[in-house]
C-alpha positions as CSV (number, residue, x, y, z in Angstrom):
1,X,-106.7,-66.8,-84.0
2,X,-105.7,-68.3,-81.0
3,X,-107.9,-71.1,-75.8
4,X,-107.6,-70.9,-71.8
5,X,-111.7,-70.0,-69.5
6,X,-111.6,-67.6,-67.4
7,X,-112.8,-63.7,-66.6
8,X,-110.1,-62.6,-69.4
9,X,-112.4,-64.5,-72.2
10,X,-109.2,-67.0,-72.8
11,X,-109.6,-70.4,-71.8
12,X,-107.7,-73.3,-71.2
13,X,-107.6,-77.3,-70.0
14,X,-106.3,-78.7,-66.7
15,X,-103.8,-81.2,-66.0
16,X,-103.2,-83.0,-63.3
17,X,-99.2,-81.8,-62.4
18,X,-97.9,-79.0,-63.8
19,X,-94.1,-79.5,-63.8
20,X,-91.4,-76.5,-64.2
21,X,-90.7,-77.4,-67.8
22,X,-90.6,-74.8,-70.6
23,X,-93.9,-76.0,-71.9
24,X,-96.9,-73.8,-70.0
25,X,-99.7,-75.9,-72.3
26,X,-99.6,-78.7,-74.2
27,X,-101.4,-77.2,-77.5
28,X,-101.7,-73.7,-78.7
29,X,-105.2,-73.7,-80.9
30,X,-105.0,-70.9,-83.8
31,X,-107.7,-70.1,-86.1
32,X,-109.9,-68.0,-87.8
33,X,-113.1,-67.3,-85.6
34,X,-115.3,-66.4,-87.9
35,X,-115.2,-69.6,-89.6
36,X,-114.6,-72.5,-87.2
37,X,-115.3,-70.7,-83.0
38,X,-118.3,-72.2,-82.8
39,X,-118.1,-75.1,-84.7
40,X,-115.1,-77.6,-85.7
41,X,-112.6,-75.4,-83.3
42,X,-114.7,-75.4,-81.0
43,X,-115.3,-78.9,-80.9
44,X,-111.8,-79.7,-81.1
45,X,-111.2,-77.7,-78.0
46,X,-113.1,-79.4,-75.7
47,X,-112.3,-83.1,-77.0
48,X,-108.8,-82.1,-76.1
49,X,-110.0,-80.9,-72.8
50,X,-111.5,-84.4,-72.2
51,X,-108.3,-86.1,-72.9
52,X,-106.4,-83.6,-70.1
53,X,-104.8,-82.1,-73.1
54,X,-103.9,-78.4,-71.5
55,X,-104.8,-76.3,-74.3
56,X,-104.8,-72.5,-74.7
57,X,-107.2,-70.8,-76.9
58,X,-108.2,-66.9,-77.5
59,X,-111.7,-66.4,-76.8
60,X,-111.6,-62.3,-77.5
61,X,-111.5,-60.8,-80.8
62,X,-108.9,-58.8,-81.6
63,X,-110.1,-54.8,-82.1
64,X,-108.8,-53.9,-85.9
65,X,-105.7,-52.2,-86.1
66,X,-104.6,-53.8,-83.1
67,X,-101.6,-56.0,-82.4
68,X,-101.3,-59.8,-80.9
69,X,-101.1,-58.8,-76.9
70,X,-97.7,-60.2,-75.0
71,X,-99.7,-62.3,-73.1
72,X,-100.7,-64.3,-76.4
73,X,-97.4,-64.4,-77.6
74,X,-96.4,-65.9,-74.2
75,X,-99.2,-68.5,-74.7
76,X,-97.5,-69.3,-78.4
77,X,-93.9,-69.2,-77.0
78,X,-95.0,-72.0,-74.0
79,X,-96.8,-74.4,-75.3
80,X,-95.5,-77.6,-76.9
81,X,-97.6,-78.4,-79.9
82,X,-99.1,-75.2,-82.0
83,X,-102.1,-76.3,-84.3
84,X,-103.5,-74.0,-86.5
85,X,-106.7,-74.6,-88.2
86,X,-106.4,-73.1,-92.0
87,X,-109.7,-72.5,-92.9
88,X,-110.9,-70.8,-96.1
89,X,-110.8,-67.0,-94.6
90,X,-108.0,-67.8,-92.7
91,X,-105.4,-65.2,-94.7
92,X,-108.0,-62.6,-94.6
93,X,-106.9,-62.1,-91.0
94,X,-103.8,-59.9,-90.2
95,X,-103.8,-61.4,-86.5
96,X,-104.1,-65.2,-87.6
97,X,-101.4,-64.6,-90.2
98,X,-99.2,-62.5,-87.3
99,X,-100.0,-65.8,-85.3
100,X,-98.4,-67.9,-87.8
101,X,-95.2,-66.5,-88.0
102,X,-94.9,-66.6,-84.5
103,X,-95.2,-70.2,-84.5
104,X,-93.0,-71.1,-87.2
105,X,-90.6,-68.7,-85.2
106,X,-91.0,-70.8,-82.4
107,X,-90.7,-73.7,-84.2
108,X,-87.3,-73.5,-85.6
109,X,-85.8,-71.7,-82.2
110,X,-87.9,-73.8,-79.6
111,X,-88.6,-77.0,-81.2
112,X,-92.5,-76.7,-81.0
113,X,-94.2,-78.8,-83.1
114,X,-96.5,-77.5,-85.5
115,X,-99.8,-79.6,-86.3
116,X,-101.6,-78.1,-89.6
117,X,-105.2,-78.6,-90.0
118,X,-106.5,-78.1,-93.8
119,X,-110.3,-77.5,-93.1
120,X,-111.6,-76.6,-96.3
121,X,-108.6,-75.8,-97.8
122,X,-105.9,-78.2,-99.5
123,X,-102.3,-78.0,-98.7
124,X,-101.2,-76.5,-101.7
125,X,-103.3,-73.5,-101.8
126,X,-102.0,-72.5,-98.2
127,X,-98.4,-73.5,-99.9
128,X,-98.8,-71.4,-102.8
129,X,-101.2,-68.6,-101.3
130,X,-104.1,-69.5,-104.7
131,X,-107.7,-69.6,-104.7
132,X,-109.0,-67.5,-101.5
133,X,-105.9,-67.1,-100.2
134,X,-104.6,-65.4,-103.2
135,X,-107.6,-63.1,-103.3
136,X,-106.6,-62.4,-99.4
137,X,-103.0,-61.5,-100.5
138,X,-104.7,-58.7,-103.5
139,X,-106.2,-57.1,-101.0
140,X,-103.9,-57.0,-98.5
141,X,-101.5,-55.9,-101.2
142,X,-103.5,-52.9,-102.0
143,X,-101.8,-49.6,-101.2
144,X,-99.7,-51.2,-98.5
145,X,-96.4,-49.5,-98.0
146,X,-93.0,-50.6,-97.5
147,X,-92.8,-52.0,-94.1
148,X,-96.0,-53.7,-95.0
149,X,-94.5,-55.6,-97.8
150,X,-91.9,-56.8,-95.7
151,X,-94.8,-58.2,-93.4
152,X,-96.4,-59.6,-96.6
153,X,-92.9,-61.8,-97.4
154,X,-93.3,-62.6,-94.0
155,X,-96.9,-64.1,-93.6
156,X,-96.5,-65.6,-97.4
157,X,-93.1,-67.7,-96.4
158,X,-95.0,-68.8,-93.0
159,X,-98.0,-70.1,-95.0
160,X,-95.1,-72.0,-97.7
161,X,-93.5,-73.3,-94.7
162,X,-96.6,-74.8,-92.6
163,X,-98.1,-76.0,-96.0
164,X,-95.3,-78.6,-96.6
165,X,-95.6,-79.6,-93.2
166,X,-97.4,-83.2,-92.7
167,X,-100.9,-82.5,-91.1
168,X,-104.6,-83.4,-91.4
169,X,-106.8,-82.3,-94.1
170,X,-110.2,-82.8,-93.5
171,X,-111.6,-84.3,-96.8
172,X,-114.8,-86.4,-97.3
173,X,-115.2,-88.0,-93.7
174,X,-116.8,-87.2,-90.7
175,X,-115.7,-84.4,-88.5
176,X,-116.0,-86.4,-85.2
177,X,-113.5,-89.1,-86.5
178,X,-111.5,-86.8,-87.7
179,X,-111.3,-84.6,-84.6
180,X,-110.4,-88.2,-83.1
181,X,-107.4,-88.9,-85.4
182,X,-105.8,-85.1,-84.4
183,X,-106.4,-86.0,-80.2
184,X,-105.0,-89.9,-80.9
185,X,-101.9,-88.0,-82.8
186,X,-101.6,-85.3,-80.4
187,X,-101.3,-87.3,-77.2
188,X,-98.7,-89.5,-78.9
189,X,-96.8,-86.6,-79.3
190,X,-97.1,-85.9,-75.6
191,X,-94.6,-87.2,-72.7
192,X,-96.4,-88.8,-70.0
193,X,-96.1,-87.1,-67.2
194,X,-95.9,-89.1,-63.5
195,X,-98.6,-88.1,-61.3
196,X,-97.0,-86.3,-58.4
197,X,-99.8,-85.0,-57.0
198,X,-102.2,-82.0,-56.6
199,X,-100.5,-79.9,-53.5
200,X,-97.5,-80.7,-53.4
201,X,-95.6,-77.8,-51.3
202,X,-92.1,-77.3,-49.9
203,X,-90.1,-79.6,-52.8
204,X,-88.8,-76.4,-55.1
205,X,-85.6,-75.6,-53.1
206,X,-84.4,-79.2,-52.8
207,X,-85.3,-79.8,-56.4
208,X,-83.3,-77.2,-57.4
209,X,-80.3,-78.5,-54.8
210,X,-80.9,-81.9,-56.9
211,X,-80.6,-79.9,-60.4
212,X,-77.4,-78.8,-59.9
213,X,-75.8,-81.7,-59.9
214,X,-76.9,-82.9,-62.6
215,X,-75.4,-82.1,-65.6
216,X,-77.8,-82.3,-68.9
217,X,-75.8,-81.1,-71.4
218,X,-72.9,-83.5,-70.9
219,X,-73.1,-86.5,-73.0
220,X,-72.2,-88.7,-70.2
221,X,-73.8,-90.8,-67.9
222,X,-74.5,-89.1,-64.4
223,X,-76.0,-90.5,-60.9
224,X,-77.4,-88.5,-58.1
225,X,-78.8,-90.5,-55.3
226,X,-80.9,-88.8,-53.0
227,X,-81.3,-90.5,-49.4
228,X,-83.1,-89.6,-46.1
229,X,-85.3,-91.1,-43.9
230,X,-88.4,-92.9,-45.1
231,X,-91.2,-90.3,-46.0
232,X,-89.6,-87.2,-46.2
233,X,-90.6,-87.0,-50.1
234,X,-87.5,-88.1,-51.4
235,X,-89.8,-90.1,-54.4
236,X,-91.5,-86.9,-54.9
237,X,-88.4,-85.0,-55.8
238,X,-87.4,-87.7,-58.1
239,X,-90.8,-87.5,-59.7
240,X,-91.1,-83.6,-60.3
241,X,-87.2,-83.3,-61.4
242,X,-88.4,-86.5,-63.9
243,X,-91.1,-84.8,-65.4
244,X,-89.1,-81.5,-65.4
245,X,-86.1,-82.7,-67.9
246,X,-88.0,-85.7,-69.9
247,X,-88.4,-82.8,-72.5
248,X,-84.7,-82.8,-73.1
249,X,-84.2,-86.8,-73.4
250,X,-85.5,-88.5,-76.8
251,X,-86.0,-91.7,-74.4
252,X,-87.2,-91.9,-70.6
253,X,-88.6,-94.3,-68.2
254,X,-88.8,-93.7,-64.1
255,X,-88.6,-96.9,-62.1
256,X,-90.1,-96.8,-58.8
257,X,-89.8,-99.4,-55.9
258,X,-86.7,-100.8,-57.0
259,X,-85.8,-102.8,-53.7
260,X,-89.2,-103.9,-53.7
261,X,-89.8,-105.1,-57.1
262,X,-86.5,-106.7,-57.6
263,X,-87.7,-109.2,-55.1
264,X,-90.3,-110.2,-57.2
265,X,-90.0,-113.2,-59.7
266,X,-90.8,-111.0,-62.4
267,X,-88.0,-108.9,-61.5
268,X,-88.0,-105.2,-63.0
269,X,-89.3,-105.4,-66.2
């Protein structure tokens, strides 16, 4: 299953900007509920909340027979890194398995980055759907029709995929250090934002102005300079188009107070 909290039952982490970019959260947290909620997920959770990591998990059940709401598939769709903690019932469930071909989906069209969690399971059993997740597949098997075969293929090639993917299986060692490797590896795999601020008002129209001169899909190198009087926010623009497009650039850096720190014996660097 899928966390961000509020009177819904989701919950989620803060950061301190949140820029324009196609990313809503930084992790999307899927597991099984009955097996980790209260325990390893949930202490995952909140050590990514400590380290302003914005995740979104699904507090609520899901009602059987019912379907993954829009609003959940929205949450998978816009968030940067999807983790899913495969834990031994995890195939059991309909909704975590519908989860998991979502993200794979979203993986090969958005370029989310899958992080797979083996809690009690080894890769090659998720891989090859044996041990309890072969006796999940019998009984989902069982008198299931055509168009819930097709689903079957579906879940099974989702599981193959995200199995051969390199993750984190749990093993012989201490949750707590493990829950620290998976944070350390997860905010390495998260661009640094520049700290613009907590109300910043009134930039969205000139950032937008600024945008469209820029052309991200050339190969080429453009310029834009953007000049005014002192204090109008012209750094501010810079900083929120910055952390808008770093997504799209395998390298970035934002160098601020150029006049003033070209002065300097050190120089820029």
């Amino acid at each position: 299953m899928a966390s961000s909290t509020s009177s819904s039952g989701r919950s989620s982490s803060s950061s301190s900007y949140n820029s324009n970019s196609k990313w809503r959260y930084d992790v999307f947290l899927s597991f099984r509920g009955e097996d980790t909620r209260y325990t390893f997920t949930d202490h995952l959770y909140w050590a990514l909340d400590r380290g302003n990591i914005k995740t979104f998990r699904d507090d609520e059940e899901l009602p059987r027979g019912e379907e993954i709401s829009p609003q959940l598939l929205k949450a998978i769709e816009g968030s940067r890194i999807a983790i899913v903690v495969f834990s031994k019932t995890f195939t059991d469930s309909k909704w975590c398995l519908d989860e998991l071909v979502k993200i794979m989906e979203c993986e090969k069209a958005k370029g989310q980055k899958v992080v797979p969690i083996f809690y009690g399971v080894e890769p090659s059993k998720v891989r090859n759907q044996t041990g309890s997740y072969g006796e999940a597949f019998k009984n989902h098997q069982t008198n299931a029709d055509e168009e819930k075969k097709k689903k079957i293929e579906e879940w099974k090639a989702a599981l193959r995929k995200a199995g051969k993917l390199s993750g984190f299986p749990l093993q012989n060692r201490y949750e707590s250090k493990f829950i620290e490797e998976i944070v350390g590896e997860i905010r390495r795999s998260i661009p640094k934002l520049i700290h613009v601020g907590d109300k910043i008002v009134g930039v969205d129209e000139n950032v937008k102005l600024v945008k469209l001169l820029l052309n991200t899909k050339s190969n080429e190198v453009s310029m834009v300079g953007i000049y005014g009087l002192g204090g109008i926010g012209k750094t501010t623009i810079a900083k929120v188009i910055y952390n808008d497009l770093l997504d799209q650039f395998k390298h970035h850096s934002f160098l601020e107070n150029v006049r003033e720190r070209s002065k300097d014996d050190c120089g820029l660097l």
